[in-house]
C-alpha positions in Angstrom: -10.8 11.5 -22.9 -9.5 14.8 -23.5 -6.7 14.7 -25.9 -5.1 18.0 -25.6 -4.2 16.7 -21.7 -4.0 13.3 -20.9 -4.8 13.4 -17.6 -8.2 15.0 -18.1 -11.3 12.9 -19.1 -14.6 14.3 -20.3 -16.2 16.1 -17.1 -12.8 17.5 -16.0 -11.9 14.7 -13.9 -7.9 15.2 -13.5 -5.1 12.2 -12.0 -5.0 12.6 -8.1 -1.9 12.0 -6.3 -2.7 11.9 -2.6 -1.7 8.2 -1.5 1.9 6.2 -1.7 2.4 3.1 -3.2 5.6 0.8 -3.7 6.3 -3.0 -4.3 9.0 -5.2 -4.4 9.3 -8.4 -6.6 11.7 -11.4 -6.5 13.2 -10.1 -3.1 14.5 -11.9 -0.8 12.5 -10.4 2.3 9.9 -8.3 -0.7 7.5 -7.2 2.9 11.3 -6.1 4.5 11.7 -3.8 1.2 8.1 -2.4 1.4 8.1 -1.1 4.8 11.2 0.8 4.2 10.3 2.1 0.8 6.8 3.2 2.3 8.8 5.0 4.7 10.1 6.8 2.0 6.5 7.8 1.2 5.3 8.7 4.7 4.9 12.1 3.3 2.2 10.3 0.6 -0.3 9.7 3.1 -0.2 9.3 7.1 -3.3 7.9 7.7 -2.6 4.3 7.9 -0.7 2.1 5.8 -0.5 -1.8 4.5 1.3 -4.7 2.9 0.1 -7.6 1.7 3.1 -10.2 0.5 2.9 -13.6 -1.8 5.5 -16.4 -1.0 4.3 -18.5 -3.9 1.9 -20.4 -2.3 -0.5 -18.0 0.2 -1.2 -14.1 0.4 -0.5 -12.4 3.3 -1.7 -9.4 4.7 -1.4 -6.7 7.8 -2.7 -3.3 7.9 -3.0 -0.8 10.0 -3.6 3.3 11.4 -0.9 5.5 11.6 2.4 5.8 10.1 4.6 2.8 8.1 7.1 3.1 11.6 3.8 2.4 14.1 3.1 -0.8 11.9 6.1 -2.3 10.6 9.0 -1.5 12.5 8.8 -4.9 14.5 10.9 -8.1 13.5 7.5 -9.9 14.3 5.0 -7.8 12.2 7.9 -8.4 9.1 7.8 -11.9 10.3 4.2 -12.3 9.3 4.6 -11.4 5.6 6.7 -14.1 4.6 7.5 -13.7 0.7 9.3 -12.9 -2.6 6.8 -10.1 -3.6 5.1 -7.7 -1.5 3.0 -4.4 -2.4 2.2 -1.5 0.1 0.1 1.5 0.6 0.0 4.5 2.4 -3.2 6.3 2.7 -4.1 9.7 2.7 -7.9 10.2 2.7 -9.7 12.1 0.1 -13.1 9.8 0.1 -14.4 6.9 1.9 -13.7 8.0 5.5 -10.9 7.5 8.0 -11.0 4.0 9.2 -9.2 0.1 8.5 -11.5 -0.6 6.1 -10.8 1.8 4.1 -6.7 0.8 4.0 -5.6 -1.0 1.4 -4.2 -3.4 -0.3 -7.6 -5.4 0.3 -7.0 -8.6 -0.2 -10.3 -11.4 -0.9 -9.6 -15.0 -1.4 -12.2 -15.8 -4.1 -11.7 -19.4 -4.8 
């Protein structure tokens, strides 16, 4: 790590800003909150964009290409991310592709 700049490691790396990501925690309708702060971030990445949500019990997930309004602006895609806590993403490629399986958040049930 390079101490004069915290930001910079050893080979010159530097932090990368390209993508948008917002979350919402003990919300009433957290996947509701998402979608409309990833809207704020369209500009972030316009590629595709995702929310998974947590309602205590099960993770839920949808993802999908093209903007945050394309994906989420339906009662019924809202509907399906039931929950108190929700995270999103909106992708703007810099590695990895173009593509859904590159969007995040991922989600893998491990247990």
């Amino acid at each position: 790590m390079n101490c004069t700049h915290p930001f910079l490691d050893a080979d010159g790396d530097k932090l990368r800003e390209e993508c948008g990501v917002f979350g919402a925690i003990n919300a009433a309708d957290a996947a509701a909150a998402t979608a409309l702060g990833l809207h704020a971030l369209q500009h972030r990445g316009q590629e595709a964009a995702g929310i998974v949500a947590w309602d205590g019990v099960e993770f839920r997930t949808r993802r999908g290409l093209g903007h945050v309004a394309e994906n989420f602006s339906s009662q019924e895609a809202i509907a399906e991310l039931p929950g108190h806590m929700a995270a999103g993403h909106v992708r703007y490629s810099t590695t990895g592709g173009s593509g859904l399986r590159n969007e995040q958040p991922l989600y893998a049930d491990l247990a």
